[in-house]
N, C-alpha and C positions, 0 to 999 in steps of 0.2 A: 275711599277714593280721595287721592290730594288735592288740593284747591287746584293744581297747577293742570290736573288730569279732567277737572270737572267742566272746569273753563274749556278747556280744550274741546272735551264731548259738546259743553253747550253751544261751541263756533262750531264746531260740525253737525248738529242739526240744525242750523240755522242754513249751514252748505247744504245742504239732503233740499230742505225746505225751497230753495234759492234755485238748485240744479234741475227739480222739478218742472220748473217753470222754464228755464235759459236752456235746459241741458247740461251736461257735462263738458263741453267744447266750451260753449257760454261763460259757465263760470269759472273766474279770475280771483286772482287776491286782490286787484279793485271792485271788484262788481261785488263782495262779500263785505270789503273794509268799510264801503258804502252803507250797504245795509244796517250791518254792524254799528255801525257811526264811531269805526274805527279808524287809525291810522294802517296805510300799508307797512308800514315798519313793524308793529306791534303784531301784525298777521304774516309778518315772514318770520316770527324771532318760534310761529309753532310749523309754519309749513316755508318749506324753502322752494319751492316754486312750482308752478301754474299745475304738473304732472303730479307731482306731489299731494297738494288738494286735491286733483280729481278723486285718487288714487286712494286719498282718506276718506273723502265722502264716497264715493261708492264702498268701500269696504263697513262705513257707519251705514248707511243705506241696506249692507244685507245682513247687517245685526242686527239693528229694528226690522227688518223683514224675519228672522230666525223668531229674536224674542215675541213676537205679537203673533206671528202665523204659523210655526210650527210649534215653535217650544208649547204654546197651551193646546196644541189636539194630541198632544201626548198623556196628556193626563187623563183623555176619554177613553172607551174602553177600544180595544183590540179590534180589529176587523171595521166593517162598517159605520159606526159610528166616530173611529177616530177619523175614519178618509172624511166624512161627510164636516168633520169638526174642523179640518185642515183648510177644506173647500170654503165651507162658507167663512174662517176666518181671512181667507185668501180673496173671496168678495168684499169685506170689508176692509181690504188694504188698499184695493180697488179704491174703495168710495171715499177715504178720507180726503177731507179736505183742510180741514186744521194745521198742519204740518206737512202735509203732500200737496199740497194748491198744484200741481200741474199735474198729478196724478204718481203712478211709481217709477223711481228713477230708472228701474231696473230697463224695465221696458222701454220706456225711453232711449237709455244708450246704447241698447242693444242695435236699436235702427240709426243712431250716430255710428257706431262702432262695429257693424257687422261686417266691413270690408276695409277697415285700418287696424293695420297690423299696429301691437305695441303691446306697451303694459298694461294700458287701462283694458284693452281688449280681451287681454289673457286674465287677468283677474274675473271679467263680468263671464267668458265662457265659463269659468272655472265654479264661479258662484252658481250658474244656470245648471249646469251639467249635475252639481253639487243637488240641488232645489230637485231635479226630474229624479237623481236619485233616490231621493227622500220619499216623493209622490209613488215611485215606482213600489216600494218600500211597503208603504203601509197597503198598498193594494194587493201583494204580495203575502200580507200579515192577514186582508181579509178573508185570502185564498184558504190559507193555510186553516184558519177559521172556520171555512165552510158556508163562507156569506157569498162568498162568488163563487161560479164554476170553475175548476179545476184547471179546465184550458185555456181559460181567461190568456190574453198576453198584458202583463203588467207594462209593459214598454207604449204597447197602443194606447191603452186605456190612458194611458199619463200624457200620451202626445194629443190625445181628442178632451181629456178633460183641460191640458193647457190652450186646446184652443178654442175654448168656451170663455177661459179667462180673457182671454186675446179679445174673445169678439166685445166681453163686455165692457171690458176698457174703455176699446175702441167707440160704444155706442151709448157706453154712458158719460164718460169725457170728453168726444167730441162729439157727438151729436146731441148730450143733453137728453138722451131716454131716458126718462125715470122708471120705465119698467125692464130696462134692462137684468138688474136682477133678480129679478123676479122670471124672469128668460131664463138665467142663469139656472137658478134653482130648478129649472122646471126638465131644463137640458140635463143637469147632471143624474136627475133621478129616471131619465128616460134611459140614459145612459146605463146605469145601474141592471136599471131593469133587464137592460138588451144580457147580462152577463151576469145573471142573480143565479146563483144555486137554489137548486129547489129544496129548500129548506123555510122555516120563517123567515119573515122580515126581523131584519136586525134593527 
């Protein structure tokens, strides 16, 4: 990567980092040049205006979301233990606080951005739509497997295990439950169970 590419990525985590907290609406090329303890000059000469930034930080927002939460449950095996490997890394995206101090952008903009039409809007469906495919996917893989029942519907399953995510978001970032995931885990294997082929546990 060129110095010119690296700089770039490291002002847009610093965006991810910043939008977290402000939102996407929020952040500006002053509110980052700030942080940055940069000039606005020197932050329009990589992003030429306000849509623009959004536009890179959520797109940086769902590559760190790809590399850290899908890309590694691919590496486990097939069927069941890669969904469970997607899951709990998908709780841990949840819980950072390091770099995510407001929680995931994603979800965040989604409730800015669910009824303003535009480009940021069309990108974030596109990412989300993108992500349920994914979940749909490997639930699909554990069918095929033999770890779930046959008639499973991969579409439900993906829409009840995203709202598990949802709730623990919601009741570990704002309410401050520390046993939220632990809820979490406890749900998805109940879940599991509702639609286990009767075969061993995977």
């Amino acid at each position: 990567m060129r110095k010119g590419e690296q700089t770039r990525t490291l002002i847009l985590n610093e965006a991810v980092a910043l939008a977290s907290q402000l939102g996407l609406e929020g952040l500006s090329i002053g509110s980052l040049a700030e942080r940055l303890d940069m000039s606005k000059s020197g932050l329009f000469a990589h992003f030429g205006s306000k849509e623009d930034l959004q536009l890179l930080t959520l797109k940086r927002a769902q590559t760190l979301f790809f590399d850290e939460v899908l890309s590694p449950a691919l590496k486990h095996a097939r069927g069941l233990p890669r969904l469970r490997a997607l899951f709990s890394n998908w709780l841990g995206w949840v819980k950072r606080n390091d770099d995510l101090p407001g929680g995931c952008l994603m979800l965040a903009a989604s409730v800015e951005y669910d009824d303003r039409p535009g480009a940021v809007r069309d990108l974030l469906v596109a990412g989300q739509r993108e992500l349920r495919g994914a979940v749909a996917k490997a639930i699909r893989i554990a069918i095929d497997e033999g770890h779930l029942e046959p008639h499973t519907d991969p579409w439900q399953l993906t829409f009840e295990l995203f709202g598990i995510v949802l709730a623990t978001h919601h009741d570990f970032r704002l309410l401050g439950d520390a046993r939220a995931l632990e809820r979490a885990g406890e749900a998805l294997e109940r879940l599991l169970e509702a639609h286990r082929a009767a075969a061993p546990r995977a």
